[in-house]
N, C-alpha and C positions, 0 to 999 in steps of 0.2 A: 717939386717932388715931395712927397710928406717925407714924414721921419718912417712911419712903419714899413712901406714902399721901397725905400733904400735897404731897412736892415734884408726885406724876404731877397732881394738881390743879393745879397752880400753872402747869402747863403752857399756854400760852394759845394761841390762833390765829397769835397775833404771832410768838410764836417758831415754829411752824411754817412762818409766811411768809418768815419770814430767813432757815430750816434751807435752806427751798425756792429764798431767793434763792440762797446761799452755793453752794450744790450747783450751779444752771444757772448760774454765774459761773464757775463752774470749766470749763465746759465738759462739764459730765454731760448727758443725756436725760433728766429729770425730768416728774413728772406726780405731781399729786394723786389717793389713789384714792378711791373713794365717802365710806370718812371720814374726810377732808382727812388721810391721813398721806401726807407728801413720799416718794414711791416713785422710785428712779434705776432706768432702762431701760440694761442693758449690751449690751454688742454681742453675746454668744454667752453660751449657759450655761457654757461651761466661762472666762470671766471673770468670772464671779459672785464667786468667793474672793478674786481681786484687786481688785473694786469696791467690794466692801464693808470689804476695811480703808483703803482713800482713803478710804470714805464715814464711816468709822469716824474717822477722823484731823481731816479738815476739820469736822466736827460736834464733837468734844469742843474743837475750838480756837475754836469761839463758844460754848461751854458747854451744848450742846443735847443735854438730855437725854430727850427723847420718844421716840416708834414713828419708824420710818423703815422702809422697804424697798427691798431692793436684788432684782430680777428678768432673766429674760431675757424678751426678744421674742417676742411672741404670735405665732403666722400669722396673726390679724388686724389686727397690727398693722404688718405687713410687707404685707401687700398694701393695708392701706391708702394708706400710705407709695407703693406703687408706681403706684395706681389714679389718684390725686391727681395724680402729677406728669403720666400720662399724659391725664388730663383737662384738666390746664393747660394742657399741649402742643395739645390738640386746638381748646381755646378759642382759644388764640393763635393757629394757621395761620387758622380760623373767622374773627377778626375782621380780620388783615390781607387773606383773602380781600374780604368786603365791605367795608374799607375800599378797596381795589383797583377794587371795582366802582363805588362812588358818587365815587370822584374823577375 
């Protein structure tokens, strides 16, 4: 078995979870994708080049040498983002409304 074969084995969940903690400690947008690799959400695609040598820099400084990805922002993930806060909003007036009516 070579030597590079062994270390991507050796690679475990745990260090994927530290990759993932270290990353949203920093203040990145993180998300695991389907197969648990720590993905950073940048704010536009034309910051991609600049996220990924951060993400390049904080990851070799805890020694982490797995899959990672660095992407932009889906349209589904941007209206999800917007759908959400406006349903919160709607809940809220919602229950101070009936809290209003039953006091």
């Amino acid at each position: 078995m070579a030597k590079n074969e062994k270390e991507l084995e050796e690679i475990s969940t745990t260090d994927k979870l530290k990759a993932f903690k270290t990353l949203k400690d920093s203040g990145l947008r993180v998300e695991f994708n389907g197969s648990g690799v720590p993905t950073v959400i940048c704010a536009g695609a034309d910051e991609i080049d600049k996220t990924l040598k951060n993400v390049k820099k904080l990851l070799k400084e805890i020694r982490y040498t797995g899959s990672f990805g660095v992407r932009a922002p889906r349209k589904t993930d941007m209206i999800g983002t917007e759908e959400t806060s406006e349903v919160s909003e709607e809940l809220t007036e919602k229950n101070e409304e009936i809290e209003t009516l039953t006091a």
